[in-house]
PDB file of N, CA, C and O in Angstrom, chain B, residues numbered from 101:
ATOM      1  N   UNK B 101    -180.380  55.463-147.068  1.00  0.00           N
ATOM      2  CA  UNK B 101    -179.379  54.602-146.471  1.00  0.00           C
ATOM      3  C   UNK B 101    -178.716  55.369-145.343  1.00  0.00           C
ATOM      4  O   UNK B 101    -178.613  56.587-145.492  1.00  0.00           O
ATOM      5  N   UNK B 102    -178.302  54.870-144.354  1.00  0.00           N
ATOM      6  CA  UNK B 102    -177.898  55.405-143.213  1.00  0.00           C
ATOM      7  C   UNK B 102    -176.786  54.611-143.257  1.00  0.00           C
ATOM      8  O   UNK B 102    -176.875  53.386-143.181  1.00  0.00           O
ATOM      9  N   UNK B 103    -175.368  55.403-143.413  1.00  0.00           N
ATOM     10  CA  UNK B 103    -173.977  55.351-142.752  1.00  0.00           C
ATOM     11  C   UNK B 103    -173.467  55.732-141.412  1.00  0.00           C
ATOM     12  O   UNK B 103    -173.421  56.893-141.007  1.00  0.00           O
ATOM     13  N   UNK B 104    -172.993  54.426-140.583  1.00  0.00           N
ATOM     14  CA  UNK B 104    -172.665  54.845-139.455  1.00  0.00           C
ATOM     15  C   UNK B 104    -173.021  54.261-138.019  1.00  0.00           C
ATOM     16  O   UNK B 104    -173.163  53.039-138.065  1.00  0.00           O
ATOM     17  N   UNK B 105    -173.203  54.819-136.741  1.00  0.00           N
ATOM     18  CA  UNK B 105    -173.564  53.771-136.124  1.00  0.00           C
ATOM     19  C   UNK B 105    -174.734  54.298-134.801  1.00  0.00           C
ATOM     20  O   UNK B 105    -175.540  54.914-135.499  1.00  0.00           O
ATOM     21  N   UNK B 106    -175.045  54.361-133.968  1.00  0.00           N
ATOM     22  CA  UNK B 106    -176.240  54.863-133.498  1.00  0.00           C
ATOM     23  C   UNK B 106    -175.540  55.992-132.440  1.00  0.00           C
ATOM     24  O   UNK B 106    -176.067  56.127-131.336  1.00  0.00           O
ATOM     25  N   UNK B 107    -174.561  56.655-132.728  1.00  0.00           N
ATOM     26  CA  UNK B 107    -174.194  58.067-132.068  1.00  0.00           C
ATOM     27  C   UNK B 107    -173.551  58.719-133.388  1.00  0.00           C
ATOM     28  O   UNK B 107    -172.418  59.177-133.241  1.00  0.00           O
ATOM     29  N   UNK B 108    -174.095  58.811-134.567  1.00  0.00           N
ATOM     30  CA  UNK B 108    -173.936  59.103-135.496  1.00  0.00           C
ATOM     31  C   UNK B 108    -173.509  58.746-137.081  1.00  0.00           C
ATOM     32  O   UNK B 108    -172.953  57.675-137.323  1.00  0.00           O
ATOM     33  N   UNK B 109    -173.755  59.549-137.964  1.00  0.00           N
ATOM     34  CA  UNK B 109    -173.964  59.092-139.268  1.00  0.00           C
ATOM     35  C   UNK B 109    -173.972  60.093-140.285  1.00  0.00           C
ATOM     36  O   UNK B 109    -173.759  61.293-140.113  1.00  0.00           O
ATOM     37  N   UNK B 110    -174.239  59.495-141.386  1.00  0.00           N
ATOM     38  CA  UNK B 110    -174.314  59.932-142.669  1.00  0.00           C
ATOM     39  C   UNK B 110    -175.984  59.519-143.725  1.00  0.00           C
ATOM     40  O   UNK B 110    -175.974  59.358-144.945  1.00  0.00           O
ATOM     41  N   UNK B 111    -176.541  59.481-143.330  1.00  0.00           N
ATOM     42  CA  UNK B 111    -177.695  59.515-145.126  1.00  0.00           C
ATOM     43  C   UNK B 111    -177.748  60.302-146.509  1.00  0.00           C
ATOM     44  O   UNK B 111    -177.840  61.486-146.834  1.00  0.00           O
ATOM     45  N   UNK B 112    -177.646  59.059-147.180  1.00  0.00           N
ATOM     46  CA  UNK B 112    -178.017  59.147-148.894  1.00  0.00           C
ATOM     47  C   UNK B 112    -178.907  58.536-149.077  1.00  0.00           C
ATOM     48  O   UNK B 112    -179.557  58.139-148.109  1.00  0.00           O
ATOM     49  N   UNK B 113    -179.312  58.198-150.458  1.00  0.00           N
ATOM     50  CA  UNK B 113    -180.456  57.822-151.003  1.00  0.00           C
ATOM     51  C   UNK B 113    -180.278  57.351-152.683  1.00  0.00           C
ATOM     52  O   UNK B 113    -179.672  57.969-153.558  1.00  0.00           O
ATOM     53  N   UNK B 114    -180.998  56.090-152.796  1.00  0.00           N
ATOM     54  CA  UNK B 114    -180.899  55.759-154.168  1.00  0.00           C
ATOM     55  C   UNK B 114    -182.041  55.934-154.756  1.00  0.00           C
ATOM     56  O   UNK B 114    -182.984  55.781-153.980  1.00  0.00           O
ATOM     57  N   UNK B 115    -182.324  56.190-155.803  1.00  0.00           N
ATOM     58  CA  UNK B 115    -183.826  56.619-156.746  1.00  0.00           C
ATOM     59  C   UNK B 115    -183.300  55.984-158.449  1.00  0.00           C
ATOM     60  O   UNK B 115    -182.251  56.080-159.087  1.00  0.00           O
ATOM     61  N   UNK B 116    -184.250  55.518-158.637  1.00  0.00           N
ATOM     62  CA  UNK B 116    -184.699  55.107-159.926  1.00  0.00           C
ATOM     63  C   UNK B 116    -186.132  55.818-160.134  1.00  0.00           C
ATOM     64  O   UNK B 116    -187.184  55.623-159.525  1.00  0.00           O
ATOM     65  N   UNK B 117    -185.893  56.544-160.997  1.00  0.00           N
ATOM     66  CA  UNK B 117    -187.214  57.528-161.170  1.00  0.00           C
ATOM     67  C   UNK B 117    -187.684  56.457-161.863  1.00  0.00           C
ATOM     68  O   UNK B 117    -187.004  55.484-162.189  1.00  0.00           O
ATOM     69  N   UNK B 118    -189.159  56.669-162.156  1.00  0.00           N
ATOM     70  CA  UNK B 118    -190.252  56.066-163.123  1.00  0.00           C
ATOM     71  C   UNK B 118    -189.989  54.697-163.801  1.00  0.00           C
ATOM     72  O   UNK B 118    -190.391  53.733-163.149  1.00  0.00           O
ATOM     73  N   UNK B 119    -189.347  54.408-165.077  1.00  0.00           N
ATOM     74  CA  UNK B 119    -189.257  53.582-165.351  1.00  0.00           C
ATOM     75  C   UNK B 119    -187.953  53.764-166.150  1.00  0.00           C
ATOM     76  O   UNK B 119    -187.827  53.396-167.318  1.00  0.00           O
ATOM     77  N   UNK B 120    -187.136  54.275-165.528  1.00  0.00           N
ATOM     78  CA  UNK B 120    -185.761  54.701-165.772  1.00  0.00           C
ATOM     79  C   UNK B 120    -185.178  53.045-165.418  1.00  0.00           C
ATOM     80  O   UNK B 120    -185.626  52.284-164.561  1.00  0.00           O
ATOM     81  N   UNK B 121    -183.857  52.759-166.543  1.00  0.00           N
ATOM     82  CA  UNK B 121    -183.270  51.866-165.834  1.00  0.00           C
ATOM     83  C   UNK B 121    -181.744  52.137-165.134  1.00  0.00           C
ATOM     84  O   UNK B 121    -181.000  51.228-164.765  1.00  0.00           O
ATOM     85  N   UNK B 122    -181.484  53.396-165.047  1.00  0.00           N
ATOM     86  CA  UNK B 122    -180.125  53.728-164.174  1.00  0.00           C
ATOM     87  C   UNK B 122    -180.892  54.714-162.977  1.00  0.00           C
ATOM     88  O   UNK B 122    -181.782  55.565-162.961  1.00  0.00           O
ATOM     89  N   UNK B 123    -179.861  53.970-161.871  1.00  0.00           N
ATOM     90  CA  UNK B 123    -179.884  54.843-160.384  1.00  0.00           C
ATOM     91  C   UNK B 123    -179.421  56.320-160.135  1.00  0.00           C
ATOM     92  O   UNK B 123    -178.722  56.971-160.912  1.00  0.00           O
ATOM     93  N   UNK B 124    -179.771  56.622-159.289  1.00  0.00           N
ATOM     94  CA  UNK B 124    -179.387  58.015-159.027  1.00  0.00           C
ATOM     95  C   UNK B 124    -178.726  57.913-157.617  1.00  0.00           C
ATOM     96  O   UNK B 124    -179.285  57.119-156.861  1.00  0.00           O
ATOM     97  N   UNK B 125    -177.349  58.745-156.994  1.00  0.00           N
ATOM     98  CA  UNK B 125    -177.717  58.884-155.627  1.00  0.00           C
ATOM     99  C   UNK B 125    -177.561  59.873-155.468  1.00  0.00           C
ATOM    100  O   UNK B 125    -176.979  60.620-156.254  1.00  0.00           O
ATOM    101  N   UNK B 126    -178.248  60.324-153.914  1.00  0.00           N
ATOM    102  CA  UNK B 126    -178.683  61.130-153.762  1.00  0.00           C
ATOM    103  C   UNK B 126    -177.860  61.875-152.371  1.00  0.00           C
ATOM    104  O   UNK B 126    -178.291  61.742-151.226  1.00  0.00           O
ATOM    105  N   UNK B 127    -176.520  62.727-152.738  1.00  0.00           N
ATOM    106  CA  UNK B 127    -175.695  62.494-151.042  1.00  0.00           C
ATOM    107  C   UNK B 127    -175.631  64.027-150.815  1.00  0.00           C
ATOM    108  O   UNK B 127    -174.629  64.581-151.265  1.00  0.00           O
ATOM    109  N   UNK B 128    -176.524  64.769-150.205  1.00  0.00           N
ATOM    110  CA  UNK B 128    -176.259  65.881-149.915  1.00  0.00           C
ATOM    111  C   UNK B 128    -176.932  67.011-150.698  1.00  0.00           C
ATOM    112  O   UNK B 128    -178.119  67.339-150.716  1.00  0.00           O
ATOM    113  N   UNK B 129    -175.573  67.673-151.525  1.00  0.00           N
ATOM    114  CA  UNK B 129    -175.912  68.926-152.576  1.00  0.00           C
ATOM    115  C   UNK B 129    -175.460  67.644-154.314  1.00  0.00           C
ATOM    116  O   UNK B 129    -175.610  67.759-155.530  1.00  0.00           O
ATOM    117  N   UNK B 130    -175.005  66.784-153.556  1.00  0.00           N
ATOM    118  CA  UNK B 130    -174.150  66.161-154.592  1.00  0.00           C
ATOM    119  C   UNK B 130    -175.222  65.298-155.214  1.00  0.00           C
ATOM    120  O   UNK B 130    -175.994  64.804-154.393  1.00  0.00           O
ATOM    121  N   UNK B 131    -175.507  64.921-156.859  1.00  0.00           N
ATOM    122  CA  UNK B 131    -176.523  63.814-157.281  1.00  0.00           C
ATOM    123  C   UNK B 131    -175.773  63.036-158.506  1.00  0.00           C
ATOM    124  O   UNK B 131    -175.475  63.667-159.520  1.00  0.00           O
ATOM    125  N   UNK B 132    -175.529  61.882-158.403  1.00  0.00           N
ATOM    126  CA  UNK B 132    -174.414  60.964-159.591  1.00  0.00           C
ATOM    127  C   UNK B 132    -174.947  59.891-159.943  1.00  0.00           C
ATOM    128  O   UNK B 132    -176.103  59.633-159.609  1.00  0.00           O
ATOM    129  N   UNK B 133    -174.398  59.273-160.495  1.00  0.00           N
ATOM    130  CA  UNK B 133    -175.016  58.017-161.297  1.00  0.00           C
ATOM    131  C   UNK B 133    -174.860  57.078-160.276  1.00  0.00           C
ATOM    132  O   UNK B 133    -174.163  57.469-159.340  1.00  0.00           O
ATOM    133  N   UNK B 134    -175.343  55.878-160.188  1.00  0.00           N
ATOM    134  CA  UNK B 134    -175.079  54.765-159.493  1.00  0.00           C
ATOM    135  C   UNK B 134    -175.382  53.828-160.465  1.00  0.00           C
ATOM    136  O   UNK B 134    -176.231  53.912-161.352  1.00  0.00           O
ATOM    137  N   UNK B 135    -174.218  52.465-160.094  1.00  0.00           N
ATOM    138  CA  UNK B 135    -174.624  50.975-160.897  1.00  0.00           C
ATOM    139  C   UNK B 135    -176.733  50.596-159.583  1.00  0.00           C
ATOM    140  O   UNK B 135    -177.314  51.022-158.585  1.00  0.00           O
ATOM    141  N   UNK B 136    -176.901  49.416-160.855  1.00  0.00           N
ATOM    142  CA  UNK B 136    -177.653  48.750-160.406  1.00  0.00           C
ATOM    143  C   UNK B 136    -177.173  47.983-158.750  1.00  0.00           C
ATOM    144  O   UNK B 136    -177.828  48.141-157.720  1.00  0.00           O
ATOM    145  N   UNK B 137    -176.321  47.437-158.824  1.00  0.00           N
ATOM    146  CA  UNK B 137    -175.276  46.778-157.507  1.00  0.00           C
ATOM    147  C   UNK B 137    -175.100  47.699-156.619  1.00  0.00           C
ATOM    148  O   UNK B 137    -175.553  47.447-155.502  1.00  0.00           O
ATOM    149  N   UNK B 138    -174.532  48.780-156.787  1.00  0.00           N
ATOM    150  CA  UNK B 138    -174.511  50.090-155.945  1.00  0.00           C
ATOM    151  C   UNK B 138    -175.955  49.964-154.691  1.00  0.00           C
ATOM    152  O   UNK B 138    -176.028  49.852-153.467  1.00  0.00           O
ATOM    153  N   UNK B 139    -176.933  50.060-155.824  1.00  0.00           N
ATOM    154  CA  UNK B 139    -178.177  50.841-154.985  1.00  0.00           C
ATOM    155  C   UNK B 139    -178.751  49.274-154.214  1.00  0.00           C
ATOM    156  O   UNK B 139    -179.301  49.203-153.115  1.00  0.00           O
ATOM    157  N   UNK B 140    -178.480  48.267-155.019  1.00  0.00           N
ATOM    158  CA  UNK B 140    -179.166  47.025-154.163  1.00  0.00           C
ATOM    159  C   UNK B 140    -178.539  46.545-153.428  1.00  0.00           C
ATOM    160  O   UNK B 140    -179.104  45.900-152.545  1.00  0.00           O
ATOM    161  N   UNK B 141    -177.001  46.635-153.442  1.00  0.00           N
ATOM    162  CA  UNK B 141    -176.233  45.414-152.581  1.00  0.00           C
ATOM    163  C   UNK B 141    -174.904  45.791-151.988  1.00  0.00           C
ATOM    164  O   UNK B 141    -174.243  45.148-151.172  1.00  0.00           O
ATOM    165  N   UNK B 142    -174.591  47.124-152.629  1.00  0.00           N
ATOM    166  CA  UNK B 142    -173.515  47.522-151.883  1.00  0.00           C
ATOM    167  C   UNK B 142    -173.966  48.209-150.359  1.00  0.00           C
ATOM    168  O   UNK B 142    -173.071  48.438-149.545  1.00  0.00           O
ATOM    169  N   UNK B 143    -175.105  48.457-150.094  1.00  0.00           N
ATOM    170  CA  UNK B 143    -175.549  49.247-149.038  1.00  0.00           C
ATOM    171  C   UNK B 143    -175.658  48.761-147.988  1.00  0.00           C
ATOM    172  O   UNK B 143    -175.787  49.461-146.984  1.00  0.00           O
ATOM    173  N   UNK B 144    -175.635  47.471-147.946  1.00  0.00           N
ATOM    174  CA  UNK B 144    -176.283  46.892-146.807  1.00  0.00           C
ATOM    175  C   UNK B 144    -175.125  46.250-145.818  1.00  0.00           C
ATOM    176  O   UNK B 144    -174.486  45.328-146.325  1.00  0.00           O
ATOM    177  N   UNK B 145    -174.926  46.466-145.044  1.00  0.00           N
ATOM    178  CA  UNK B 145    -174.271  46.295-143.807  1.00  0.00           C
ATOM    179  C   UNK B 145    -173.740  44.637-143.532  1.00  0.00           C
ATOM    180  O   UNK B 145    -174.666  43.871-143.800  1.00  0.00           O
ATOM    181  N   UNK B 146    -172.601  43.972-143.108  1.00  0.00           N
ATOM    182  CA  UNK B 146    -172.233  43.176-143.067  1.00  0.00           C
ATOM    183  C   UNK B 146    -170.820  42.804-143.090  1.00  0.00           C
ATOM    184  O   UNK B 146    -170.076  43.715-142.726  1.00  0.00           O
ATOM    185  N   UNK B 147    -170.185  41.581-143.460  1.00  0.00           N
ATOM    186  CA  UNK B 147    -168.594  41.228-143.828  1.00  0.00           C
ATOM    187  C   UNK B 147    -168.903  40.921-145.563  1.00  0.00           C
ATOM    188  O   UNK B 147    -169.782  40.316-146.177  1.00  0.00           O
ATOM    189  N   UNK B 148    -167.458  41.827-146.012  1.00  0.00           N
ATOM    190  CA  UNK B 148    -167.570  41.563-147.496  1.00  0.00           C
ATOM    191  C   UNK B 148    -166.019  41.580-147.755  1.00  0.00           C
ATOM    192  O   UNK B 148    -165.128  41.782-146.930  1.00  0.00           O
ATOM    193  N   UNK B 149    -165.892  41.276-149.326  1.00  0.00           N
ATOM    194  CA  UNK B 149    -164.218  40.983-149.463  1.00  0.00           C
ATOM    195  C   UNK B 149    -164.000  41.979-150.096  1.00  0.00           C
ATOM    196  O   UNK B 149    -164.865  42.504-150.797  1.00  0.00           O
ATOM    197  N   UNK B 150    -162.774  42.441-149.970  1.00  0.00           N
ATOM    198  CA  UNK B 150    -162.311  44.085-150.280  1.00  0.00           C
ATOM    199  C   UNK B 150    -161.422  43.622-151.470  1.00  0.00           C
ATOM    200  O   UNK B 150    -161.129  42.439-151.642  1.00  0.00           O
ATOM    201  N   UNK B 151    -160.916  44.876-152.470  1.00  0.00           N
ATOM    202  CA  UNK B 151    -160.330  44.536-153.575  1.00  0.00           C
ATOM    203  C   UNK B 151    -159.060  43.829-153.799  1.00  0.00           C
ATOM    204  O   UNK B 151    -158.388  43.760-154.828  1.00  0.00           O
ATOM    205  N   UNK B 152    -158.817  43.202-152.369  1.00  0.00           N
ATOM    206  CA  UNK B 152    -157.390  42.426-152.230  1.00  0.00           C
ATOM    207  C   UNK B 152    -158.155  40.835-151.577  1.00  0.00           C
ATOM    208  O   UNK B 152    -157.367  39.924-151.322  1.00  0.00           O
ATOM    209  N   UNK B 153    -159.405  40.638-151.384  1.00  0.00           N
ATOM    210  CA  UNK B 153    -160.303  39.392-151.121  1.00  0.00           C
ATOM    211  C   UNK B 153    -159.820  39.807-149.243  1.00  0.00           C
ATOM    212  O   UNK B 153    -159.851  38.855-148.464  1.00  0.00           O
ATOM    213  N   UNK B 154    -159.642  40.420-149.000  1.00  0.00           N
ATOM    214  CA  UNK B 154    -159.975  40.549-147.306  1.00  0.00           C
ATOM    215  C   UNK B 154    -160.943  41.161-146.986  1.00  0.00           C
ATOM    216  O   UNK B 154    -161.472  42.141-147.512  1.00  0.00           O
ATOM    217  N   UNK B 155    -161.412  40.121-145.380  1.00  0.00           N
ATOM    218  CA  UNK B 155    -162.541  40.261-145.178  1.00  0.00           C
ATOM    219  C   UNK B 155    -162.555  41.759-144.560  1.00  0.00           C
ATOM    220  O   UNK B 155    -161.560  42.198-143.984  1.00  0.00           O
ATOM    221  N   UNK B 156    -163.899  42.621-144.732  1.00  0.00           N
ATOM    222  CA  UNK B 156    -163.534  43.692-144.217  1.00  0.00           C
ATOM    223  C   UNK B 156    -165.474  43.903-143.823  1.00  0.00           C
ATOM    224  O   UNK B 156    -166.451  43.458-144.427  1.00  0.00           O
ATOM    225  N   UNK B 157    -165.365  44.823-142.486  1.00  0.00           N
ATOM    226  CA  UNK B 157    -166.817  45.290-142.100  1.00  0.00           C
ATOM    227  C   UNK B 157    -167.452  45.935-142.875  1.00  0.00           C
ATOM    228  O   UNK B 157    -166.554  46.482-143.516  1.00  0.00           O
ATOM    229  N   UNK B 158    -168.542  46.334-143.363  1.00  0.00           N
ATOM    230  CA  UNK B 158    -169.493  47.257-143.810  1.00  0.00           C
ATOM    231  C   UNK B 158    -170.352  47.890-142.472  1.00  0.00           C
ATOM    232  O   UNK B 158    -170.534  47.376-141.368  1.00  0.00           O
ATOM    233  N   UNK B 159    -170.752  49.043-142.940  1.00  0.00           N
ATOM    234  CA  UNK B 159    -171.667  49.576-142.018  1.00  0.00           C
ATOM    235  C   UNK B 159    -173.083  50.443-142.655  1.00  0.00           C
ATOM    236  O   UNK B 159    -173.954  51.005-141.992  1.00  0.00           O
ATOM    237  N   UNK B 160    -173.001  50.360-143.801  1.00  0.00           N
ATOM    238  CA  UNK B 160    -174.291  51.151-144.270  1.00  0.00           C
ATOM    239  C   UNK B 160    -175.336  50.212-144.230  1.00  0.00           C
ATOM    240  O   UNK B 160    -175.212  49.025-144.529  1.00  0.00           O
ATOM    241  N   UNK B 161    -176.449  50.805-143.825  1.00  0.00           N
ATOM    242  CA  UNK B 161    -177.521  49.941-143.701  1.00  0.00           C
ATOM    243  C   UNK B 161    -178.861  50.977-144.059  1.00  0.00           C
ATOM    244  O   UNK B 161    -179.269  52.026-143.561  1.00  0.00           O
ATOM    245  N   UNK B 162    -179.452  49.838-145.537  1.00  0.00           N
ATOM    246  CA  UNK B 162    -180.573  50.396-146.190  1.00  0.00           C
ATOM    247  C   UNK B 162    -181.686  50.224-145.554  1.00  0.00           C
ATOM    248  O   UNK B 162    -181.949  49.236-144.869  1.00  0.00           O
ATOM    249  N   UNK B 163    -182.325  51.072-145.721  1.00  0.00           N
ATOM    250  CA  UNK B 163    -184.065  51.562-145.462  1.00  0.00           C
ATOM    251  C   UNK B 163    -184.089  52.280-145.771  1.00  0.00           C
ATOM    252  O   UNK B 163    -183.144  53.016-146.053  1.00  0.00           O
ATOM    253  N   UNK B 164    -185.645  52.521-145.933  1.00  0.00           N
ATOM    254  CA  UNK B 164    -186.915  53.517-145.895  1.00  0.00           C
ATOM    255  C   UNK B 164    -188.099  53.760-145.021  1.00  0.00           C
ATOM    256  O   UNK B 164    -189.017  53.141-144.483  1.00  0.00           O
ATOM    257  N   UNK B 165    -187.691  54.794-145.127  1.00  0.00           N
ATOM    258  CA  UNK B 165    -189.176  55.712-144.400  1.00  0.00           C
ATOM    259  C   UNK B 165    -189.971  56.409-144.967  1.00  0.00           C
ATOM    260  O   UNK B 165    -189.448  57.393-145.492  1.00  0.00           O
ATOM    261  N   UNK B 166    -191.230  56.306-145.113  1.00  0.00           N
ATOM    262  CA  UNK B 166    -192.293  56.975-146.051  1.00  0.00           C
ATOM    263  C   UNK B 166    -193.245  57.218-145.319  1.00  0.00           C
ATOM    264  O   UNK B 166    -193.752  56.431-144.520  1.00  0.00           O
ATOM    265  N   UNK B 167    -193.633  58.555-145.575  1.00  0.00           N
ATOM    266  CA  UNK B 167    -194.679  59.076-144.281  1.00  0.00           C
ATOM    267  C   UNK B 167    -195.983  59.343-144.737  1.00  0.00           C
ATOM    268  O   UNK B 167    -196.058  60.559-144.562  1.00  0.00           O
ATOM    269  N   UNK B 168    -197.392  58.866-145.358  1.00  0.00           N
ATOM    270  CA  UNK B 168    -198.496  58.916-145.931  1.00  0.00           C
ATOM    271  C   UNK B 168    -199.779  59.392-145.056  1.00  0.00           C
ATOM    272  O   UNK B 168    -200.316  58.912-144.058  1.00  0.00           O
ATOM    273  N   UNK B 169    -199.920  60.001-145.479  1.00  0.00           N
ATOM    274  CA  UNK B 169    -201.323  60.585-144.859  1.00  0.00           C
ATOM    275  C   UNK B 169    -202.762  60.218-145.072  1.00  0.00           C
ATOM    276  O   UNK B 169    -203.288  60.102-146.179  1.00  0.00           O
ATOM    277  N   UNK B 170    -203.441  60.020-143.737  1.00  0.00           N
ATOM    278  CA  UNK B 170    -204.071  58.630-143.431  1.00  0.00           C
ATOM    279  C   UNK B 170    -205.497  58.849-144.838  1.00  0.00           C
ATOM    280  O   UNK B 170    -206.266  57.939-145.147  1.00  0.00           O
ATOM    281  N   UNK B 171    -205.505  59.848-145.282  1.00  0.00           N
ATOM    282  CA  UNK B 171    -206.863  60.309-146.336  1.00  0.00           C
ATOM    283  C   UNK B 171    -206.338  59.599-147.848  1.00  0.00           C
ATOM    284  O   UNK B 171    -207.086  59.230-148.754  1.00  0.00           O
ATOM    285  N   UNK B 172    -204.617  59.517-147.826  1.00  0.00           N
ATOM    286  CA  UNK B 172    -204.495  58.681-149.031  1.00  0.00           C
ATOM    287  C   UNK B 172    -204.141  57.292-148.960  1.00  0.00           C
ATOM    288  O   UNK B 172    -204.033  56.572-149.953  1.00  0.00           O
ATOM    289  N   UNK B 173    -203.995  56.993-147.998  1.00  0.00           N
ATOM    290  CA  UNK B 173    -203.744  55.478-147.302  1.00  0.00           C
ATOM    291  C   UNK B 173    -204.202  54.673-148.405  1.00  0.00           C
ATOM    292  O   UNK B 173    -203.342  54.418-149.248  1.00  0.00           O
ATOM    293  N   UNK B 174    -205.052  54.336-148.543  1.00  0.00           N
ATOM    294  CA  UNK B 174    -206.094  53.957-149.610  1.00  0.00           C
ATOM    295  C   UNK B 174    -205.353  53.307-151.085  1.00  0.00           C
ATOM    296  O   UNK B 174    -205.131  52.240-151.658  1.00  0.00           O
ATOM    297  N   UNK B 175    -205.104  55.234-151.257  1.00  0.00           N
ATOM    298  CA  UNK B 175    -204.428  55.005-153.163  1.00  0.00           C
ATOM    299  C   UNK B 175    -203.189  54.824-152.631  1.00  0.00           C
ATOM    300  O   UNK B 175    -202.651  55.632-153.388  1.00  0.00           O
ATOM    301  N   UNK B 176    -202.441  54.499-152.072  1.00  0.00           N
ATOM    302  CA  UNK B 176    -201.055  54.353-152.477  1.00  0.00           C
ATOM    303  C   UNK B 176    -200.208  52.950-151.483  1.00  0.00           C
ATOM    304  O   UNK B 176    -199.047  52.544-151.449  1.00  0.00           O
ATOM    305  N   UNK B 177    -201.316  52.596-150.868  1.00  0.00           N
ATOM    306  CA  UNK B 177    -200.838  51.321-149.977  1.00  0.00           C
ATOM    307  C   UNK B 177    -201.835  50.176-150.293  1.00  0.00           C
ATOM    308  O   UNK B 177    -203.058  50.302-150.253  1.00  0.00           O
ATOM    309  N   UNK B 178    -201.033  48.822-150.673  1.00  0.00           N
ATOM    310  CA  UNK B 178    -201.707  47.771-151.112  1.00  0.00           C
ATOM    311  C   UNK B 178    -200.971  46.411-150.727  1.00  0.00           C
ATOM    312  O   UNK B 178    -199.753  46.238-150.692  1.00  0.00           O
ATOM    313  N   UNK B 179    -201.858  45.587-150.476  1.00  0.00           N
ATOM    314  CA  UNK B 179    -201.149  44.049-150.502  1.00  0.00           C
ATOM    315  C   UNK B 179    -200.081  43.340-150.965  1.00  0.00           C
ATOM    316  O   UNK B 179    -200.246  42.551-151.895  1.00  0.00           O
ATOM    317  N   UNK B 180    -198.625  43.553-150.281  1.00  0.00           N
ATOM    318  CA  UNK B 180    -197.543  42.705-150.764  1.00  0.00           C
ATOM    319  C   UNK B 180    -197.595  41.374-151.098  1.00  0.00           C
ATOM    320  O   UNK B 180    -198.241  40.522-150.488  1.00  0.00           O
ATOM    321  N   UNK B 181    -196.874  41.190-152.126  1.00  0.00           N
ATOM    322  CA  UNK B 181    -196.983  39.660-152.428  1.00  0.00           C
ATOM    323  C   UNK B 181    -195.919  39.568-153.099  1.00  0.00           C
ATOM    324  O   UNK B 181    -195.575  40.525-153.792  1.00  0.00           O
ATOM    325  N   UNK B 182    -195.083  38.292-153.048  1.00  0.00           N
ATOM    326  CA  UNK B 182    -193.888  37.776-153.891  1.00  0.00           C
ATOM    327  C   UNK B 182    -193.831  38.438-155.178  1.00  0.00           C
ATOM    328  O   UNK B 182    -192.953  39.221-155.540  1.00  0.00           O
ATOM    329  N   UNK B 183    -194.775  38.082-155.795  1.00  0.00           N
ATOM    330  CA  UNK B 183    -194.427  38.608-157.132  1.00  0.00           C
ATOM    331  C   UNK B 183    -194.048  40.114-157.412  1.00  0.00           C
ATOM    332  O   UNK B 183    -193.544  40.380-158.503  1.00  0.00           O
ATOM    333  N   UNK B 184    -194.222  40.923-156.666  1.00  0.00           N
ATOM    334  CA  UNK B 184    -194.276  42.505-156.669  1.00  0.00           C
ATOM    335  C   UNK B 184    -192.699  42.874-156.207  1.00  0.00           C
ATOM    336  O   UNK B 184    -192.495  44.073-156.017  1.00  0.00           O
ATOM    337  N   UNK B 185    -191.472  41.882-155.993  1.00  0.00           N
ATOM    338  CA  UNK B 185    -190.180  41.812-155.570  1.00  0.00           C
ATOM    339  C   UNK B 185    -189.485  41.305-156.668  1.00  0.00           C
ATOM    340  O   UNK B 185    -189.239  40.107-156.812  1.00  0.00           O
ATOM    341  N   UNK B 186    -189.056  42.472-157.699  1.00  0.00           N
ATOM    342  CA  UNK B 186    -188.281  42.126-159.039  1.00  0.00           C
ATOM    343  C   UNK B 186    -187.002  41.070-158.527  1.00  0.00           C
ATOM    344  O   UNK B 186    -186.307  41.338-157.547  1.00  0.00           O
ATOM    345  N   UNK B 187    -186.849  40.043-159.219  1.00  0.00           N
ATOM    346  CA  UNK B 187    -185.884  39.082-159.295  1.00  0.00           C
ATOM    347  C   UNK B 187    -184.447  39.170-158.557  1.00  0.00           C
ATOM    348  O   UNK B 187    -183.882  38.459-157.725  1.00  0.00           O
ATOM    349  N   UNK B 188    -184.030  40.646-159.396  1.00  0.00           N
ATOM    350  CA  UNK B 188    -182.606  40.803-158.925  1.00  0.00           C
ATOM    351  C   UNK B 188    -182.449  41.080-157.549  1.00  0.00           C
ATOM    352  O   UNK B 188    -181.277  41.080-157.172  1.00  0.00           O
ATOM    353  N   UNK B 189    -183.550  41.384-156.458  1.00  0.00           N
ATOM    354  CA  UNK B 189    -183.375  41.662-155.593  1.00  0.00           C
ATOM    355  C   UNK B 189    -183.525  40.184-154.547  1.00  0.00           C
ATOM    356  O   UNK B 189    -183.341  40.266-153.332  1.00  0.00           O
TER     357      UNK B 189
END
């Protein structure tokens, strides 16, 4: 996730290892728990209502970058399809 705006920022990272069902994040030297909500929906950039219901900006905005090398291309990249996008998201 990238905090911030295009003359600078902040990146973290959310991980759900294996078939773990709690998040991890990932900010620095620092590594803590995260809710499920955290890692899917608090990240993403937009207008949201703050703990008094005012509207207030967001600026973090999720992605990924994954860099594969073209000999494993193969095993680890495959055909998206609806179904492969768990519900809650």
């Amino acid at each position: 996730v990238h905090c911030g705006g295009t003359n600078g920022g902040h990146y973290y990272a959310f991980v759900r290892p294996g078939d773990a069902k709690n998040w991890l994040k990932f900010d620095d030297d620092k590594v803590s728990k995260a809710s499920s909500h955290q890692a899917t929906v608090e990240n993403f950039g937009g207008k949201n209502k703050d703990k008094f219901w005012l509207t207030v900006h967001t600026i973090p905005c999720a992605y990924m970058l994954v860099y594969v090398q073209k000999s494993q291309w193969d095993k680890l990249v495959y055909p998206f399809q609806d179904k492969d996008v768990p519900q809650e998201l």
